[in-house]
C-alpha positions in Angstrom: 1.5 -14.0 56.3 -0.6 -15.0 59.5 1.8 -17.1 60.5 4.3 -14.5 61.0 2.0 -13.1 64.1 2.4 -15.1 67.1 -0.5 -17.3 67.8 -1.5 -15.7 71.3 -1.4 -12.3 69.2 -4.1 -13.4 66.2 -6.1 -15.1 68.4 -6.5 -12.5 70.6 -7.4 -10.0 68.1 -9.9 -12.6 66.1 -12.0 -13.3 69.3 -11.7 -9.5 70.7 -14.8 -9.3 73.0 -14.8 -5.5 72.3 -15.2 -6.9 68.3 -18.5 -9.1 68.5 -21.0 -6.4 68.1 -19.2 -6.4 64.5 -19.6 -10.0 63.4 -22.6 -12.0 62.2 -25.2 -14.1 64.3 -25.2 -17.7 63.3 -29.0 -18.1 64.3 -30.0 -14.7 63.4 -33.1 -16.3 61.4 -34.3 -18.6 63.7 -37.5 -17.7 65.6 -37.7 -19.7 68.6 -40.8 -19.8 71.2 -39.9 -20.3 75.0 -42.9 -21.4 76.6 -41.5 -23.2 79.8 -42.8 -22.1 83.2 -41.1 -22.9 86.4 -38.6 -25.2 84.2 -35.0 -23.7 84.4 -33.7 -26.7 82.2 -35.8 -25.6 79.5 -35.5 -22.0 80.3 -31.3 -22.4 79.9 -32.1 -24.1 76.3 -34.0 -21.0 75.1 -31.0 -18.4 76.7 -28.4 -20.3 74.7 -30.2 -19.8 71.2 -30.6 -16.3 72.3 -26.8 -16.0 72.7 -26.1 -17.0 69.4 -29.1 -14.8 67.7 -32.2 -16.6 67.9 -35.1 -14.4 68.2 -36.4 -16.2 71.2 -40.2 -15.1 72.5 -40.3 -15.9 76.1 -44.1 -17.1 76.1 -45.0 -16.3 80.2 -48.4 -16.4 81.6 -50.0 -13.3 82.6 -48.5 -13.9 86.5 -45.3 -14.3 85.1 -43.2 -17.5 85.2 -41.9 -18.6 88.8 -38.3 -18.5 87.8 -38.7 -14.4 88.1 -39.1 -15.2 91.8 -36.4 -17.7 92.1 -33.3 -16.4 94.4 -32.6 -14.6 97.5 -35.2 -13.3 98.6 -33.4 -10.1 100.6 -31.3 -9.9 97.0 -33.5 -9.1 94.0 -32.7 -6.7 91.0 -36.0 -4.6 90.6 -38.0 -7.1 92.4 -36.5 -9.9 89.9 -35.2 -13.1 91.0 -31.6 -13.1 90.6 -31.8 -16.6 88.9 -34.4 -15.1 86.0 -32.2 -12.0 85.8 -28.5 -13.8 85.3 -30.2 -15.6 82.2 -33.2 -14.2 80.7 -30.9 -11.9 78.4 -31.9 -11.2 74.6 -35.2 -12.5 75.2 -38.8 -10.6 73.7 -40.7 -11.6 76.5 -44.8 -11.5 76.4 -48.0 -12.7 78.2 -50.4 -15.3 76.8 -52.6 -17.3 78.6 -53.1 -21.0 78.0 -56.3 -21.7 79.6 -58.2 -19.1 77.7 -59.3 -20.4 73.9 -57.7 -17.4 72.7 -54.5 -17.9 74.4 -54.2 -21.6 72.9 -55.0 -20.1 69.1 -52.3 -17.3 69.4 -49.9 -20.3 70.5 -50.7 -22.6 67.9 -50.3 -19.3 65.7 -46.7 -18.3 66.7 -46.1 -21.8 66.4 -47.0 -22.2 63.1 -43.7 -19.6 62.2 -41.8 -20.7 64.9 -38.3 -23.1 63.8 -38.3 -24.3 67.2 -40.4 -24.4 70.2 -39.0 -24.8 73.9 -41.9 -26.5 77.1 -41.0 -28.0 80.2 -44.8 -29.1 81.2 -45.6 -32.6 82.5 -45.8 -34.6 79.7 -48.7 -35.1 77.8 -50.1 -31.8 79.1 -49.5 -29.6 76.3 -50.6 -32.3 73.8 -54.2 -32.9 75.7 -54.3 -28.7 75.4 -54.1 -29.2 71.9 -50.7 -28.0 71.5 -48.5 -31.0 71.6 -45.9 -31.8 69.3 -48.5 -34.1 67.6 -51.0 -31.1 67.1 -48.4 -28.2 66.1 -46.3 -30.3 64.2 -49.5 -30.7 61.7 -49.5 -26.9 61.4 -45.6 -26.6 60.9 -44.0 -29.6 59.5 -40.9 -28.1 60.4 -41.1 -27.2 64.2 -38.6 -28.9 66.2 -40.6 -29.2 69.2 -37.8 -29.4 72.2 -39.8 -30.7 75.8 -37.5 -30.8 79.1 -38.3 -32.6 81.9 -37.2 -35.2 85.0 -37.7 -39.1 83.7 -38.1 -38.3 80.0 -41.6 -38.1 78.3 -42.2 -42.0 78.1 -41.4 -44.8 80.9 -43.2 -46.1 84.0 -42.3 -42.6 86.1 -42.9 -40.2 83.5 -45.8 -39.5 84.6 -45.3 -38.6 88.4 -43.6 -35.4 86.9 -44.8 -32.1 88.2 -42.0 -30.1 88.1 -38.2 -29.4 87.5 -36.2 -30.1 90.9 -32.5 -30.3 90.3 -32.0 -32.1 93.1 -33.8 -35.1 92.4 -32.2 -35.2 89.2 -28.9 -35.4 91.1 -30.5 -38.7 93.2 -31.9 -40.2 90.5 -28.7 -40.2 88.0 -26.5 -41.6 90.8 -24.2 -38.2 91.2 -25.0 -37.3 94.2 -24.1 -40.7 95.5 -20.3 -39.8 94.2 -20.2 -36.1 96.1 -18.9 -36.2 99.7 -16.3 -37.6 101.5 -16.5 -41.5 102.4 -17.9 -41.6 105.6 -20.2 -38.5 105.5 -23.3 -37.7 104.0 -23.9 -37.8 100.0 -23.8 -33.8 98.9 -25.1 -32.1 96.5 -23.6 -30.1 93.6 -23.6 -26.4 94.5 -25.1 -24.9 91.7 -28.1 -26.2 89.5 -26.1 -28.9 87.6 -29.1 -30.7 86.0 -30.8 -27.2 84.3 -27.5 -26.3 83.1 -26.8 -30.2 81.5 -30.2 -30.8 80.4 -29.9 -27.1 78.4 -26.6 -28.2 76.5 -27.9 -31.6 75.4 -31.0 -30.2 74.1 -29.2 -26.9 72.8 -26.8 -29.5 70.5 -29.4 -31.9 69.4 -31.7 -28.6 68.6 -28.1 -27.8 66.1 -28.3 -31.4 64.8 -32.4 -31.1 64.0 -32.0 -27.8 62.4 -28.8 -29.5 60.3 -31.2 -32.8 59.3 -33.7 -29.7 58.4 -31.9 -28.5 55.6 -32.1 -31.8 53.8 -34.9 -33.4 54.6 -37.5 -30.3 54.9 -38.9 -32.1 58.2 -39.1 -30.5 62.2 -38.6 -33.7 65.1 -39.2 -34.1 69.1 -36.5 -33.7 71.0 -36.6 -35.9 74.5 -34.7 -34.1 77.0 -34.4 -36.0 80.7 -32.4 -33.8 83.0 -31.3 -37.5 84.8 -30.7 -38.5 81.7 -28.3 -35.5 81.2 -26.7 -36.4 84.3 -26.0 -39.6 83.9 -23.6 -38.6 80.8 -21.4 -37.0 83.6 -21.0 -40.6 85.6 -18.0 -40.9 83.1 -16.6 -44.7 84.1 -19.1 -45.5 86.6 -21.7 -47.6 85.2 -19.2 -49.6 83.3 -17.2 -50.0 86.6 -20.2 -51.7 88.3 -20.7 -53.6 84.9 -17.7 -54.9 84.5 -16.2 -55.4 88.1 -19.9 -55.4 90.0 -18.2 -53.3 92.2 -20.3 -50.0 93.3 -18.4 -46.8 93.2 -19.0 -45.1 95.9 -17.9 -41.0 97.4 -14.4 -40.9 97.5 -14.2 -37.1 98.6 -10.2 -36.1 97.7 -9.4 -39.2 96.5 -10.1 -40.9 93.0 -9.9 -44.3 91.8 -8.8 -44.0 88.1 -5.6 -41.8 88.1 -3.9 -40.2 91.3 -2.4 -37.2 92.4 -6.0 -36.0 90.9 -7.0 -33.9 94.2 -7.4 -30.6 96.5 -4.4 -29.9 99.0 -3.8 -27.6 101.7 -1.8 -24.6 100.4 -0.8 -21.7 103.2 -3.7 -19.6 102.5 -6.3 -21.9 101.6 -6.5 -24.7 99.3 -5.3 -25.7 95.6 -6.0 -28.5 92.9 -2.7 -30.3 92.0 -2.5 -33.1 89.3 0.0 -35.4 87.9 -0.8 -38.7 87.4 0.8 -40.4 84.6 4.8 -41.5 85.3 6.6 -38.6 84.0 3.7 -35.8 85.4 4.0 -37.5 88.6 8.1 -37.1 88.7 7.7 -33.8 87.7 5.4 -33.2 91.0 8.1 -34.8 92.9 11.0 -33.0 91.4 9.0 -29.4 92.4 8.5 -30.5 95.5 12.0 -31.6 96.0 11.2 -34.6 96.6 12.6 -36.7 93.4 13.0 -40.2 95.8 9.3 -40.3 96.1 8.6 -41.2 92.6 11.1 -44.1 92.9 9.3 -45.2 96.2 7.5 -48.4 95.3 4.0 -47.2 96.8 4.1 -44.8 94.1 6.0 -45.4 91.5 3.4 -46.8 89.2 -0.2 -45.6 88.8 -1.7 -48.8 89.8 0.0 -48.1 93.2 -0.4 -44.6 93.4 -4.3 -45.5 93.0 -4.4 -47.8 95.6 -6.7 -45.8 98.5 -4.4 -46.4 101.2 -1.5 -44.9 98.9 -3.6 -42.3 97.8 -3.9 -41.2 101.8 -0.2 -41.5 102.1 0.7 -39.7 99.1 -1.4 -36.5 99.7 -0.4 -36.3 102.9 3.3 -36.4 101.8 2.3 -33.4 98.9 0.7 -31.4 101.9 3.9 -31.1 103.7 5.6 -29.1 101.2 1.9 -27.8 99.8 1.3 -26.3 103.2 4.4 -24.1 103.6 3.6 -22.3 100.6 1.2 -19.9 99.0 -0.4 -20.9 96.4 1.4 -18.2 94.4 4.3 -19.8 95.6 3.6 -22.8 94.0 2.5 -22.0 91.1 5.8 -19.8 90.4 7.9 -22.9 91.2 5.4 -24.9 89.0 6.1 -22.3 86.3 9.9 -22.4 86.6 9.9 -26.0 86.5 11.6 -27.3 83.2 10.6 -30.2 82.4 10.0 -33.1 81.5 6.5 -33.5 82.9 3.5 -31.4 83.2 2.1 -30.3 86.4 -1.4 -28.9 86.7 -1.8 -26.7 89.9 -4.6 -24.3 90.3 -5.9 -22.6 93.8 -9.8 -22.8 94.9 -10.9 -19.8 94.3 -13.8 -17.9 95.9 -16.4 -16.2 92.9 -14.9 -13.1 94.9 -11.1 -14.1 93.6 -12.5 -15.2 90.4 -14.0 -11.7 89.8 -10.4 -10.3 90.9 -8.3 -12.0 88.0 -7.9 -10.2 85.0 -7.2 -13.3 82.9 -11.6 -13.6 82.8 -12.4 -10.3 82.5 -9.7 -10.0 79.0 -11.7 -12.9 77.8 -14.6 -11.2 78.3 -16.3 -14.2 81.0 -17.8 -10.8 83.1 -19.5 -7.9 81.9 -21.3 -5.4 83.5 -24.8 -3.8 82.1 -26.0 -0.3 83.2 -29.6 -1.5 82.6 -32.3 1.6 82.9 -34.3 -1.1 84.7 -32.5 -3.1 86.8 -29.5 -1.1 87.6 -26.2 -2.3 87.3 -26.1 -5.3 86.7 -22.6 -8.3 86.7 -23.4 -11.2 83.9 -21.8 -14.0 83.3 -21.0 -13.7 79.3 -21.3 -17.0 77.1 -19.0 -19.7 77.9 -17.4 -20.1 74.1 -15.9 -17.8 71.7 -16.2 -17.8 67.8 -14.2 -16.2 65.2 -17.0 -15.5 62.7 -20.5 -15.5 64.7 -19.4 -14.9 68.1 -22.1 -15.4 70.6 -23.4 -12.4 72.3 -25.4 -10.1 75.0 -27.7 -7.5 73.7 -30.0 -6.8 76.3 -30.8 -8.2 79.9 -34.1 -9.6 81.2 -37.0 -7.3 80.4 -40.1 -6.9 82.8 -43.3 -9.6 82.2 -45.0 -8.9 79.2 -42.7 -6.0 78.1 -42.3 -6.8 74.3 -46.1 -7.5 73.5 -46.7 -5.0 71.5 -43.9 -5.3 69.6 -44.3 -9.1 68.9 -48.1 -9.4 68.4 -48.0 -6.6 66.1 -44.9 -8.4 64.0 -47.0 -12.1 63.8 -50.4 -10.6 63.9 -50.7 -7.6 63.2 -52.2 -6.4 66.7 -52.4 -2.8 67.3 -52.8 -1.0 71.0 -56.4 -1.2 71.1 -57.1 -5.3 70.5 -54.1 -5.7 73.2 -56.0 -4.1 75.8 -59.3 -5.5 74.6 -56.8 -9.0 75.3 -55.4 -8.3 78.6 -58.7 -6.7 79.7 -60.1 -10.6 78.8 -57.3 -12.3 80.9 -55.6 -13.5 77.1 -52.4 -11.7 78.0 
C-alpha cells in the first residue's frame, strides 16, 4: 500500500530529477513559433512551452535577435549573452527575414501549422506586414496568436511602444513606488520582474486557449501587458487607496498588513523572520526568551503590532537577541521550539550560498550542461515539478540559425541547395 511509505519517501522517488528523461511531455505535440526580437517577455513565454515539450522554432532575423547580446559584456558564453543563454534552452532556432517577400510567405507558412505563435513587436506592426493575428488567423483558424508588450495592444499609449523595458513596466504598474525604504529613493527590483510576470500570464492563458481548443475547434489573441502583469503583484494596494484614499507608500522593513513580516540583523548577516498572527507571534517571543513581550500592550494584538511606530520598536527589540546569533543559531532554536506557534525564519542568502545548499541541488533547481558549444554551462532548471509529464532540459541555446536545415526541410521540404540560394538572397 502507498500509504505505508512515508510521504517524504514517495514523493521523492515520484518527482526524481534523475527520472524525467523517462516520463511523457505534456506538450509534446504542440508546434509553437517564437518570433519576438528584443522582447524578453515574449521570449520567457516561448522557453516555458519548451520546458514542457513544445517544439518551439525560435524565428530570429538573419542578425540574430538582440537578446543574444544582452548581459555582461566582459562575461559571455561563446560570444552569447548570458541573458539568451540561461533561457534559450530546447529551442530549434532559424533565420527568416521579414522584410523580404519571401521571408513574410515562409512565416505565414509555418504559421499556417503552428498551435501557437509568440511576437513582442509594436502593435499593429505585424498586422500591417500582413502577418497579424487578423491575417494568419484566416490561414489557421486555430492559431493562438500570443503578442507581449508594455501598455497592452489597444489604449491611448499603446502606440508609443517601441520596445520591452522592464523598468518602465515597474513605473508604470506602481511597484517601484513600494521598493525602498521611506525616506530614500524608489528602487527597482533586481532582476527582470516584468519579462518573467508577463511570460507566466501569457504561458497560463496559452493552457486555457489550447483547453477552449479542444471543444470549440477555434485559436484566440492573447493580450499580454507586462504592467498589466505587474500590477497583479500590487496584492492590497489598489483597494487600499480605494477604500481608505490613503496612498501606500515604500515602507522598506516594515509592512502595514501583518507584522513581524521583515529582515533582521543576524551575527553574520541578515535573516527573514515572520510571525504575525497571536499564537506565531508568542512563539517568536518564547524563542527569543522573551514570553512578556507578547503580553506587552504595544504588541499584543496585530493591530498594534502594525502600528509603524510599533513596528520600529518591535524589530528593534527582535534584533537584540537576532544579533547575538547566527543564523544557524536561530534557526536550530527555531527548530527545537515545540510549539504552539509557527515561526518562519530564513537567512538572505547570496546566489553564492544558494548554490552551496544541497536542499536545491536534490530538487534538481541547478544543473550543469557540458555543452560542445558553450562550455560548461550552470542553468537554472524549471521552477515546478510533475509526477507524470515533468518539465524538462534537453538542450541549451543553439547558435543563430543553427536548426535551418532541419526545420525548413520538415515544413517545406527545403534541401541544402534552395537554403543557400535563400540566405544568398538575404531570406534567411
Amino acid at each position: 500500500m502507498t500509504e505505508r511509505v512515508a510521504w517524504h519517501e514517495w514523493i521523492r522517488r515520484e518527482e526524481d530529477p534523475a527520472r524525467t528523461s523517462e516520463r511523457p511531455e505534456a506538450l509534446d505535440d504542440l508546434v509553437v513559433l517564437d518570433i519576438s526580437q528584443g522582447h524578453y517577455g515574449a521570449f520567457l513565454t516561448g522557453t516555458y512551452l519548451a520546458e514542457l515539450g513544445a517544439e518551439v522554432i525560435k524565428v530570429e532575423p538573419p542578425g540574430g535577435d538582440p537578446i543574444r547580446r544582452w548581459g555582461p559584456p566582459d562575461a559571455t558564453a561563446n560570444g552569447t549573452g548570458l541573458a539568451f543563454v540561461a533561457e534559450a534552452r530546447n529551442k530549434y532556432c532559424v533565420t527568416l527575414n521579414l522584410d523580404k517577400r519571401q521571408g513574410r510567405t515562409m512565416l505565414k507558412g509555418l504559421g499556417a501549422r503552428a498551435d501557437v505563435l509568440i511576437e513582442g513587436f509594436s502593435p499593429g506592426y505585424l498586422d500591417r506586414l500582413g502577418l497579424g493575428y487578423r491575417q494568419l488567423s484566416k490561414i489557421n483558424p486555430r492559431l493562438i496568436y500570443v503578442a507581449c508588450s508594455t501598455y497592452g495592444q489597444f489604449g491611448p499609449n499603446a502606440t508609443a511602444q517601441t520596445g520591452e523595458y522592464d523598468l518602465i513596466d515597474q513605473a508604470l504598474s506602481g511597484l517601484i513606488h513600494l521598493t525602498g525604504d521611506p525616506d530614500g529613493p524608489p528602487i527597482r527590483v533586481g532582476s527582470w520582474i516584468s519579462a518573467y510576470a508577463q511570460a507566466a500570464w501569457a504561458s497560463m492563458a496559452i493552457l486555457a486557449a489550447l483547453y477552449w481548443r479542444k471543444t470549440s475547434q477555434q485559436g484566440q489573441m492573447i493580450d499580454v501587458s507586462g504592467a498589466e502583469a505587474l500590477l497583479r503583484y500590487l496584492e492590497y494596494t489598489v483597494l487600499l487607496y480605494h477604500a481608505t484614499n490613503q496612498v501606500r507608500g515604500r515602507m522598506g522593513l516594515y509592512e502595514l498588513a501583518v507584522f513581524p513580516y521583515t529582515f533582521v540583523r543576524v551575527k553574520d548577516g541578515y535573516a527573514f523572520i515572520a510571525g504575525y498572527t497571536d499564537l506565531n507571534f508568542q512563539a517568536i517571543c518564547r524563542v527569543m526568551g522573551r514570553p512578556e513581550l507578547a503580553r506587552d500592550p504595544r504588541f499584543n494584538t496585530t493591530l498594534q503590532r502594525t502600528r509603524l511606530e510599533n513596528e520600529v520598536l518591535l524589530r528593534d527589540e527582535i534584533e537584540k537577541w537576532s544579533a547575538t546569533l547566527t543564523a544557524d543559531e536561530i534557526l536550530k532554536q527555531v527548530l527545537a521550539d515545540p510549539g504552539p506557534g509557527i515561526i518562519v525564519f530564513g537567512p538572505m542568502n547570496a546566489p553564492t550560498k544558494v548554490l552551496q545548499e544541497a536542499h536545491w541541488w536534490e530538487r534538481g533547481c541547478f544543473r550543469t550542461v557540458a555543452d560542445p558549444l558553450y562550455g560548461e554551462l550552470l542553468l537554472q532548471m524549471p521552477a515546478w515539478r510533475m509526477t507524470r509529464t515533468p518539465p524538462r532540459l534537453k538542450w541549451a541555446c543553439r547558435p543563430l540559425g543553427y536548426h535551418n536545415e532541419h526545420v525548413y526541410q520538415k515544413y517545406f521540404g527545403l534541401g541544402p541547395g534552395r537554403l543557400a540560394e535563400l540566405k544568398s538572397q538575404g531570406v534567411l
